[in-house]
N, C-alpha and C positions, 0 to 999 in steps of 0.2 A: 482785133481783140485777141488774146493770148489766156487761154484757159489755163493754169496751172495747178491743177488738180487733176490729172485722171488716169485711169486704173487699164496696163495693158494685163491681160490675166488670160491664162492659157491653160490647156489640162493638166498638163504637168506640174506647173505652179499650183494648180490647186491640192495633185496629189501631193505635194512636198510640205504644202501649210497643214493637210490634217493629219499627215504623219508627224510635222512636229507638236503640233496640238496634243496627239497621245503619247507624242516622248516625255511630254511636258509635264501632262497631268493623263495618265493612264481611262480612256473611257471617253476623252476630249472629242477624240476624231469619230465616232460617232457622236456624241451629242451634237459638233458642228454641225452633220450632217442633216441630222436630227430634227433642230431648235434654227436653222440657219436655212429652211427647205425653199422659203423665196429668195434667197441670194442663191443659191448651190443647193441644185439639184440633175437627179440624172439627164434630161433635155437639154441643159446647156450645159453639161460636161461633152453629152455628144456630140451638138453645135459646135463648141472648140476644138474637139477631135477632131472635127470634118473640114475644118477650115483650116488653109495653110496660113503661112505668117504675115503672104504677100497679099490673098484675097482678104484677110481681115485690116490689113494697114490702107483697102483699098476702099472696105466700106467705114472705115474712119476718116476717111479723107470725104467722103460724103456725107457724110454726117458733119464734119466741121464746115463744110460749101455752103448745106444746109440751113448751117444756124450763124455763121458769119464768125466763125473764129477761123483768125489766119495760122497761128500757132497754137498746138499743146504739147503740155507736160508732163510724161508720162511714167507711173509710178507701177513696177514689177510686186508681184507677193512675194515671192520669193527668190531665191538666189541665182536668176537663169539668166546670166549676162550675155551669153550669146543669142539670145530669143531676143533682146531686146536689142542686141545690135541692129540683128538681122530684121527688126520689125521698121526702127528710124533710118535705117540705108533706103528702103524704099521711100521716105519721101522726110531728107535729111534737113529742108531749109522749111517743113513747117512740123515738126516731129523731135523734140527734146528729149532725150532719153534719160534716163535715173538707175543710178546701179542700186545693189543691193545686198546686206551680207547676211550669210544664213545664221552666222553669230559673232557680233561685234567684239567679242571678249577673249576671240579667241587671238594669239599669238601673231597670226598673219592674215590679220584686216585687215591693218593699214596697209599691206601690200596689195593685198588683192582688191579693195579697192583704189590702189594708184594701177593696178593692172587697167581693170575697168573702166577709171577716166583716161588715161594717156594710151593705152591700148586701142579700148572699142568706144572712146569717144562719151562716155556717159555724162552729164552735165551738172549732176547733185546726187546725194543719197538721202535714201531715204531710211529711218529708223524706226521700229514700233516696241519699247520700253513694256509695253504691254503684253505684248505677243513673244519677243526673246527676252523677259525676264532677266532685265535688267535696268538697272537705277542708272538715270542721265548722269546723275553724280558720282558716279563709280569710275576710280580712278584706272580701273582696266580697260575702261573705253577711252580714253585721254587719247593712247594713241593713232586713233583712231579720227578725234577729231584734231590734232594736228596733223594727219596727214589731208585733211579734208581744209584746212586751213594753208597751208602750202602750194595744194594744190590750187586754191581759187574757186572752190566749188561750196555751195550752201549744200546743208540739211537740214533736211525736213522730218520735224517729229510729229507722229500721232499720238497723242496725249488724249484724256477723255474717256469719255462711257463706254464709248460705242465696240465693235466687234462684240459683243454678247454672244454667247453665251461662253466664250473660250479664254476673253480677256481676263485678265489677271490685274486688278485695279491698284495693287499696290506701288507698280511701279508708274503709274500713268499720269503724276499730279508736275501741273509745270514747273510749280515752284524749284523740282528737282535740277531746273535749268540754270538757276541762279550762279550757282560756282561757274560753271562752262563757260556759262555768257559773261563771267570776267576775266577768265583764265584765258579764255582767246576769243580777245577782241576783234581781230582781223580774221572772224569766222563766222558769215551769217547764217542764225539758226531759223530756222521758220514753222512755226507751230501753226498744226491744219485744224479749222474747224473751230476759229474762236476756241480752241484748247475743249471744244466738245463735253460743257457741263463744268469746265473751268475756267470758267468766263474771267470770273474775280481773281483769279491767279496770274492767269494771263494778263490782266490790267495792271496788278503790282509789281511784274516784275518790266512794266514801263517805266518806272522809275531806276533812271540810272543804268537802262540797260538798251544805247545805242546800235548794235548790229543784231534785233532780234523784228522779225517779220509777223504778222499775222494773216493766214490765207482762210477765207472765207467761207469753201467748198463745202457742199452737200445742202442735204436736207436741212439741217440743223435744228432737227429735232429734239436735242439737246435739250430745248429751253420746256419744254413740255414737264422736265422730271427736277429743274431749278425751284427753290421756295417762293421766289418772285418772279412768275412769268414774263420775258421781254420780249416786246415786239422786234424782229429781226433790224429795223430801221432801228430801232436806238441801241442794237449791237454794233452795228458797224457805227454809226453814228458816235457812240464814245470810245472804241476804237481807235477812230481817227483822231478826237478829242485827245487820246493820249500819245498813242506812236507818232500822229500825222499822218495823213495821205500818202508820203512816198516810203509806209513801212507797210501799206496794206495789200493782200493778192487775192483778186477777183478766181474763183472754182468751181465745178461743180459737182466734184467729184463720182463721173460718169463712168460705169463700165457698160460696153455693150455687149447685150446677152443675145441668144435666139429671139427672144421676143419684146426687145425692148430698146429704145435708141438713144440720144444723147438726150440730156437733162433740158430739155427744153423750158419745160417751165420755171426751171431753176435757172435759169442765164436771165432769161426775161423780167423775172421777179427782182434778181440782184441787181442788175444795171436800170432798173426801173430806180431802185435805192440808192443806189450809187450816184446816178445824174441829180437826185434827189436833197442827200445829205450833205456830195462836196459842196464848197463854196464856189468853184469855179468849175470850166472844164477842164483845165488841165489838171485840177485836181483827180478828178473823173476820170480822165485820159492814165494818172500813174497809176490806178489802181486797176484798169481795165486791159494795158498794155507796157508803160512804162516802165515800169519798176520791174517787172518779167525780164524784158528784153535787156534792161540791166544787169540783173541777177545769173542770167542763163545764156546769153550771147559771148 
């Protein structure tokens, strides 16, 4: 089983997200602080502090023993590409790494992420439209996604509600995805979190739109603040009704803290659904591991 959803996060990276949160919007990087006190807070910035790259890569590897995932896919906050080299070297045949750039708009992405994938090896990027304030549709990221297109590597957007209270909701609606996902075809994009509160966006842009993915991870507590509550079974459930099986990616989008371990009840609940909704196993099988090992091998 191949988790493609989860979060390597480090002190550093954390200090680099709330400083750009009050470059952003002046006031941000405290209110994170703040308003965000069970995700980040001081005990598990010290826990980071204290752990090197290698004994953290060592109790993720236990934690995946644990719950039976043979691979994951591991998503940086910020722009510390050598923290994640150095985290997937330690154990490089079940540990996918993911670059990341601290601002797609600027002049030399596309390079520094072709550094990042042909360099140190990273396997996709990841984008938050919400967090760097910017529109998927904005022709200053273009080059960016041709170079991610050349390369052979998907991205992953977080689109949706979530990061509160720092997100900036303007740039977060999928539909933004539309132009990109015709301009380059031979680029697959993959929206995390059933688009997180953008469920129906991300259903229409299944129409006509062949190389786009949808990964399933987290809580997806999303549906709690929708005007018609769905049961998570009949999200993935029409999901699959539209993309198919081999567009869907099994997540859980886990970080591990001082005091908390992988998503267990979230792996259990989803593949409970999942053996549930396909028609077959092998249906089951693309979403639980196929379609990963396609995308990322």
């Amino acid at each position: 089983m191949i988790d493609s959803h989860l979060h390597l996060v480090t002190a550093e990276m954390i200090g680099d997200i709330s400083a750009r949160c009050e470059k952003n919007h002046p006031g941000f990087g405290k209110s994170l602080v703040e308003n965000a006190h069970h995700l980040i807070n001081d005990k598990f910035i010290e826990y980071l502090s204290s752990i090197s790259i290698e004994d953290f890569a060592k109790r993720w590897i236990t934690e995946m023993d644990e719950n039976g995932i043979d691979k994951a896919v591991f998503f940086p906050i910020s722009e510390r590409p050598e923290q994640m080299a150095k985290f997937v070297a330690f154990s490089p045949e079940r540990f996918i790494g993911y670059a990341y750039l601290g601002d797609p708009l600027l002049p030399d992405a596309a390079s520094n992420l072709k550094r990042q994938v042909e360099e140190l090896g990273m396997k996709g990027l990841k984008l938050y439209p919400c967090l760097q304030l910017f529109n998927a549709y904005d022709e200053a990221v273009f080059p960016v996604y041709e170079m991610a297109q050349s390369l052979g590597i998907p991205i992953t957007f977080h689109m949706g509600i979530t990061h509160a209270p720092v997100s900036d909701y303007r740039y977060t609606n999928p539909i933004d995805l539309q132009l990109p996902l015709k301009l380059f075809p031979k680029l697959n994009f993959i929206i995390a979190h059933f688009g997180a509160g953008f469920f129906r966006e991300v259903c229409l842009l299944g129409f006509h739109s062949h190389n786009l993915y949808v990964d399933s991870s987290g809580t997806n507590n999303w549906r709690e603040y929708t005007p018609e509550q769905m049961e998570l079974k009949d999200v993935f459930k029409r999901t699959i009704e539209i993309f198919g099986a081999s567009k869907v990616l099994f997540g859980t989008d886990t970080v591990l803290k001082n005091d908390t371990g992988y998503r267990t009840a979230i792996m259990k609940e989803q593949k409970e659904i999942i053996h549930s909704v396909c028609k077959t196993k092998a249906e089951a099988e693309m979403i639980l591991t196929q379609n990963a090992l396609e995308l990322f091998e």
